[in-house]
N, C-alpha and C positions, 0 to 999 in steps of 0.2 A: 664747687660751692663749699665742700666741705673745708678748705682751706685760708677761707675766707674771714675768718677771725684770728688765726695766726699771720695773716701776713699783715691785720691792721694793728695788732700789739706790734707787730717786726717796725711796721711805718711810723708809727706813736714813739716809738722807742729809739727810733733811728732822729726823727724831726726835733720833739723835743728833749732829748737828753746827749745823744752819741754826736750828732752832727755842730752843735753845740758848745760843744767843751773840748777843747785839743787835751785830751787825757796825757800825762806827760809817763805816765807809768801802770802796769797792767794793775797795779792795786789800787792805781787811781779809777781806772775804768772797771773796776769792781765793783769798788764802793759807790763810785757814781750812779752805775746801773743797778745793783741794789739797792741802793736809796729810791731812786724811779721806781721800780717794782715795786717797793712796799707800798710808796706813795700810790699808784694807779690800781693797786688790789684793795686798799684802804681806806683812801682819804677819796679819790676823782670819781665824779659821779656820771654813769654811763647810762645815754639816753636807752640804749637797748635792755637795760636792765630796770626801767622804771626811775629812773633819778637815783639809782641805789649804785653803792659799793659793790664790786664781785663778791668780797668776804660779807657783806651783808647780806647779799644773797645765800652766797654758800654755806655761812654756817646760822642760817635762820631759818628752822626745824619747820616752819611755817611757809616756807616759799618751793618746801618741795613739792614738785609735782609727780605725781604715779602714771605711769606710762602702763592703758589700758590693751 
């Protein structure tokens, strides 16, 4: 179970950007997949987050929760 959010960034990542784009050079598939990242940490809003951003979650001093 625990693994179960990295392999659906791995699948997101792979469907929409890597599979995608015939990268013709490693700095092309850099910048491509960095551009992805930013975009999906940022901008793409994640039903398991509440309709929110990961960075809107992560840096909104308000969404933390205390683990009793």
């Amino acid at each position: 179970m625990d693994n179960v959010f990295i392999e659906r960034l791995w699948r997101s990542l792979k469907w929409e950007e890597v599979y995608l784009y015939a990268y013709y050079s490693v700095l092309a598939a850099e910048t491509g997949i960095s551009s992805w990242l930013k975009f999906y940490n940022s901008e793409r809003h994640h039903q398991g987050l509440g309709k929110q951003t990961p960075d809107a979650v992560y840096f909104d001093a308000g969404s933390v929760r205390e683990v009793a």
